[in-house]
C-alpha positions in Angstrom: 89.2 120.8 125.3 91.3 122.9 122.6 89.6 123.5 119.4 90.9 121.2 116.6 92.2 122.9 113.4 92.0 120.6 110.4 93.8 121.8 107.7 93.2 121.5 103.6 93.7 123.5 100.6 90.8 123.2 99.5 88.4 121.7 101.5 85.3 122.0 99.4 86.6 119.8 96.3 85.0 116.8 95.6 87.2 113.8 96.4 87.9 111.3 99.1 89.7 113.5 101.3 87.3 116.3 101.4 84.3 113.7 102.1 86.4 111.9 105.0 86.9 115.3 106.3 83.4 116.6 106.2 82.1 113.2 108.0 84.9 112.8 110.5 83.9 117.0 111.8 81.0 115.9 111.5 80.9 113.2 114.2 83.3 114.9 116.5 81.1 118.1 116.8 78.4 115.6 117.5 80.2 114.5 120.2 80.8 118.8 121.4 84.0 119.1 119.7 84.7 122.3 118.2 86.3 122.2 114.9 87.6 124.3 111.8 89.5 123.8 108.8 92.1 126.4 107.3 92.2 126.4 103.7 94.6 128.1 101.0 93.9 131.8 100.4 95.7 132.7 97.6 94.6 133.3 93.6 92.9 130.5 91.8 95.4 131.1 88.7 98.4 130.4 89.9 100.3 127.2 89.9 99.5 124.4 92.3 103.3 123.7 92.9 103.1 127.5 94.5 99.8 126.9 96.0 101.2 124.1 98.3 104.5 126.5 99.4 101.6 129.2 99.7 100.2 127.4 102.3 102.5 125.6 104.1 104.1 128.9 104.8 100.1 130.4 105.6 99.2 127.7 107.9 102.6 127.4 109.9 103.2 131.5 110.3 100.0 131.9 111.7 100.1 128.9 113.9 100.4 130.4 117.3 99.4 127.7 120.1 96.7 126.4 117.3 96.1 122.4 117.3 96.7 121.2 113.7 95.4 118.2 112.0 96.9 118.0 108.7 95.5 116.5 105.5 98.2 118.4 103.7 101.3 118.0 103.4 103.1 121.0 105.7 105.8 121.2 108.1 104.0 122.3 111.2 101.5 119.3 111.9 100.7 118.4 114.9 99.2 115.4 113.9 99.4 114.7 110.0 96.9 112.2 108.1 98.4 110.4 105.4 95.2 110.0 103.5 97.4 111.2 99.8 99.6 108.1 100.3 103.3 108.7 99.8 103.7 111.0 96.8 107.2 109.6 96.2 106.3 106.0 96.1 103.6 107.4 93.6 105.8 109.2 91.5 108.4 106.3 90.6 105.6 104.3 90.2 103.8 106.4 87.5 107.2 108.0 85.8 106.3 110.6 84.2 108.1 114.0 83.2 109.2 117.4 84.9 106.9 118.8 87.6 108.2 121.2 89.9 104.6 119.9 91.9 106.4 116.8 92.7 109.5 118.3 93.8 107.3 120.1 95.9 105.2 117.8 97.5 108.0 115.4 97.9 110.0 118.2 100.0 107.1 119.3 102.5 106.1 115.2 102.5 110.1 114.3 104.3 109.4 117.4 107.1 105.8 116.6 107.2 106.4 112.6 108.2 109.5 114.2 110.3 107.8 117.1 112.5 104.3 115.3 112.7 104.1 114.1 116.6 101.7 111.4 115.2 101.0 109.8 111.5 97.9 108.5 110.8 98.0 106.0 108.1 94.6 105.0 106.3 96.5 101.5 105.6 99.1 99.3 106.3 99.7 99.7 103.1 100.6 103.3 103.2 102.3 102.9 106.4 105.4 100.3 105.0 105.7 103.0 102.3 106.5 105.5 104.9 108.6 103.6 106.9 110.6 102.0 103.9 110.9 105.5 102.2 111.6 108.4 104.9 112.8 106.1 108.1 109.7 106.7 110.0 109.6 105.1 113.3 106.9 102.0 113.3 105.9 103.8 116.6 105.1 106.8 115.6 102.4 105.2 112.7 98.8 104.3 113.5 97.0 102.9 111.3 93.0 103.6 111.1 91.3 102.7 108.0 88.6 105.0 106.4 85.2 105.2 107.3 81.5 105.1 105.7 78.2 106.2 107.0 76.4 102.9 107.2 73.3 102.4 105.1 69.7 101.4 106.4 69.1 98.3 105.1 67.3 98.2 101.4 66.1 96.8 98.2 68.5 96.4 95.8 66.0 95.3 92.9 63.6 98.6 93.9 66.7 100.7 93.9 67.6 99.2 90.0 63.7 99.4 88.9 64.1 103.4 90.4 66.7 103.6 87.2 65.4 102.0 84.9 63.2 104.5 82.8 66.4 106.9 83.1 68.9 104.8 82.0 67.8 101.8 80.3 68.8 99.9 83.2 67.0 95.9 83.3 66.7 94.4 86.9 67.2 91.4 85.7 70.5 92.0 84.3 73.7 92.5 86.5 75.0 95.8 86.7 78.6 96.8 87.6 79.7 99.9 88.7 82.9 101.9 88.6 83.3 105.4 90.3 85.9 107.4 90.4 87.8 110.7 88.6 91.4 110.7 86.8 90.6 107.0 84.7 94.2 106.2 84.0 95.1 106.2 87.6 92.1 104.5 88.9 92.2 101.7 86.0 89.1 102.7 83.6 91.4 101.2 80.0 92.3 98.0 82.2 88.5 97.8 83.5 87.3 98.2 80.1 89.6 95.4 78.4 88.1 93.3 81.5 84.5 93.7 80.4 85.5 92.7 77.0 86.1 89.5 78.2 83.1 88.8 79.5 81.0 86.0 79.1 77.9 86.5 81.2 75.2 89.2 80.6 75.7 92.7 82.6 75.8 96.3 82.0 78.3 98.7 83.0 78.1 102.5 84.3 81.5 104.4 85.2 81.0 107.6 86.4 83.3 110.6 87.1 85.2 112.9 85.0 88.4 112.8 83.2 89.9 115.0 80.6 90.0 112.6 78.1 86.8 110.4 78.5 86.6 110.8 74.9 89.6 108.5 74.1 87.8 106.1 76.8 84.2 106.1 75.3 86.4 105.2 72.0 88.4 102.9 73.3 84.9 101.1 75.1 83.4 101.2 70.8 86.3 99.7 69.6 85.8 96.9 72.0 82.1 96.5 71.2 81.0 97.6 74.1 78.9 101.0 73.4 75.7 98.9 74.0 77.2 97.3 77.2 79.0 100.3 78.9 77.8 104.0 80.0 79.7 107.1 80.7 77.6 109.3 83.2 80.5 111.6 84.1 80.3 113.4 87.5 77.4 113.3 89.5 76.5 114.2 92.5 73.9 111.6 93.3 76.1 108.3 93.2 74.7 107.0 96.3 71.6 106.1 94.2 73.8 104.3 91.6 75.7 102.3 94.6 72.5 101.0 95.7 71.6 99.8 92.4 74.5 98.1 91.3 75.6 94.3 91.8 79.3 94.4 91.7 81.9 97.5 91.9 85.0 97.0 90.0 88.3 99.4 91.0 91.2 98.5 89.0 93.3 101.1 90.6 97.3 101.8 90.1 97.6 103.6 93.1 95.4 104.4 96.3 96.2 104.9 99.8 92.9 103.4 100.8 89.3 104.6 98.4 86.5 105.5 100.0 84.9 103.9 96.8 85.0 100.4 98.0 83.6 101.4 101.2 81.2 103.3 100.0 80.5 100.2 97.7 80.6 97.4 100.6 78.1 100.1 102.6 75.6 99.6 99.5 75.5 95.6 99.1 78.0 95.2 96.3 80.5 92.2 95.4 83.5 94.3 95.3 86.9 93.7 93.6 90.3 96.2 93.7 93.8 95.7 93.2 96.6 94.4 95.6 98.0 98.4 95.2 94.8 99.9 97.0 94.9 100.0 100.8 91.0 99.0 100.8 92.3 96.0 99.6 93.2 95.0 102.9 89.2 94.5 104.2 88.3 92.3 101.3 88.5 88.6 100.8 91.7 87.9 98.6 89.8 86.1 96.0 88.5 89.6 95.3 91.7 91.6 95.2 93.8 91.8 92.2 97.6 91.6 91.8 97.3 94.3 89.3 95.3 96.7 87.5 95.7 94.1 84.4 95.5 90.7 86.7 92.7 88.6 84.3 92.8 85.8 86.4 89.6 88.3 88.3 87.5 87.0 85.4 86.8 83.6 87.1 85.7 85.3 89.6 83.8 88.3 88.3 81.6 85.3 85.5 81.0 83.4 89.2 78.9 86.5 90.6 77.3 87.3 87.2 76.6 83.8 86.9 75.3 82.2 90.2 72.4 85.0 91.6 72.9 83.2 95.0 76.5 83.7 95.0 76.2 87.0 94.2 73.8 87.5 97.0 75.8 85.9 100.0 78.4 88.3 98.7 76.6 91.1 98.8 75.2 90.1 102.3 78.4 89.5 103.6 79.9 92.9 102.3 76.5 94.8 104.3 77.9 93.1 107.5 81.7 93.9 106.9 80.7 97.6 105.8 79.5 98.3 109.5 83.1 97.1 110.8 84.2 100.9 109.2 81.5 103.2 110.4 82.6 106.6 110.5 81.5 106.9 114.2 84.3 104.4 114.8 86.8 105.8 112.6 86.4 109.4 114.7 86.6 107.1 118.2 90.0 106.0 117.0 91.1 109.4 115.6 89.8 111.2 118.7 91.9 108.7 121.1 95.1 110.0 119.3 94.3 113.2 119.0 93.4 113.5 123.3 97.0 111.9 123.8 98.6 115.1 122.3 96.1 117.6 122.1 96.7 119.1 126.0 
């Protein structure tokens, strides 16, 4: 078999993409497939908007009889994996000002979708955006969702009790946890306004980073929540945060498909997201929200703070639906598309 080039700019960032990448080579050179991934060589300084021309124009003149699989936007994918979304659909959704970036990205996005001989699309979600917006042939769209490494099974009140001395944490209180990075996209305002609201006892921790987490921590004071809420910032140990939290709340705008909520569902959590997250799809409905703003969650989210045994079959549940997404069957599934074109 060919050697598989996977290509990203920047493959050692920290974000969904990079740890679905890192897993899925992973488990195909497990199986004695050799892999590497191309990533942008060109000066940290200059503007990201020249970065992605930079590279499409790297990766595609240096090609040869090279086997790419794409989680970039470029014009010479063999197989291209959707895992960004559709930065088009984005864009009118968050309408914002100038950015030649967007011009960009929505250029190489048409002749990526157009010159890919397959499209994987994390959801079916993400795959009616490409069809609706660029014509794509159904056909030509498969749809695999992301996958987790499943957990060995564990004690959720020993993994809370491990956090307790740290971070003030009581095991007999329900904890919620967000994670994510960029808080207006993902929904940290609309998450905080939801705690607010809350009747039952809990305590909050949102980690990852944003520029302005001061206006956040602010906005969390104003709604007298400093005593109920904790900003940890970005950390590099979430795992152990996952497995002591009861319920993970994801308000998101916009997302293809997080590996948050799987990650989540993989570590025992009740876990609630909005209809415009791809993830959405594997969850009960009761748990998915029509918006980022949707209150009507509140019924929901007092029900699983409320009733312990409630919040337990949840939980229990979401253990057993978690091993539905391994990552082991996530690369089966990309592996059968990529033998169809890869000789």
């Amino acid at each position: 078999m060919r050697k598989i080039t996977f290509l990203r700019m920047n493959p050692k960032a920290i974000g969904g993409a990079e740890i679905y990448l890192s897993r899925l080579i992973g488990a195909l050179e497990e199986n004695g497939i050799k892999c590497e991934i191309k990533s942008l060589k060109a000066p940290n300084f200059l503007s990201s908007w020249i970065k992605a021309l930079i590279y499409n124009f790297q990766v595609c003149v240096s090609k040869n009889d090279d086997f790419y699989f794409s989680l970039e936007r470029v014009k010479c994918a063999d197989i291209y994996r959707a895992g960004d979304g559709v930065h088009k659909v984005y864009m009118q959704e968050k309408k914002s000002g100038f950015n030649p970036l967007n011009l960009v990205y929505c250029y190489l996005e048409r002749h990526c979708f157009e010159n890919s001989k397959k499209i994987i699309a994390n959801s079916n979600f993400i795959k009616k955006q490409i069809i609706e917006t660029y014509g794509i042939s159904d056909k030509k769209i498969e749809v695999i969702y992301n996958g987790v490494k499943i957990q060995d099974d564990f004690n959720k009140l020993e993994a809370k009790n491990a956090l307790n001395i740290e971070f003030g944490i009581r095991a007999d209180v329900p904890l919620i946890l967000f994670v994510g990075s960029g808080f207006e996209r993902k929904g940290v305002r609309e998450l905080l306004h939801l705690l607010s609201k809350l009747k039952g006892k809990f305590h909050a921790l949102i980690i990852g980073k944003d520029k302005k987490i001061h206006t956040y921590q602010e906005l969390a004071k104003s709604l007298n929540l400093e005593h109920k809420v904790q900003f940890l910032g970005a950390r590099n140990d979430t795992w152990k945060f996952y497995k002591a939290s009861d319920i993970f709340i994801f308000p998101t705008r916009y997302e293809p498909f997080s590996n948050v909520v799987l990650e989540a569902l993989s570590f025992k959590n009740a876990v609630i997201t909005t209809a415009q997250n791809g993830a959405s799809e594997i969850i009960p409905k009761e748990f998915v929200m029509s918006h980022s703003s949707d209150e009507s969650i509140l019924n929901m989210i007092e029900k699983l703070l409320s009733y312990s045994k409630f919040l337990s079959s949840i939980q229990a549940s979401n253990f057993e639906l978690a091993k539905n997404f391994s990552i082991e069957k996530n690369a089966a599934k990309t592996l059968e598309i990529i033998n169809a074109y890869l000789h």
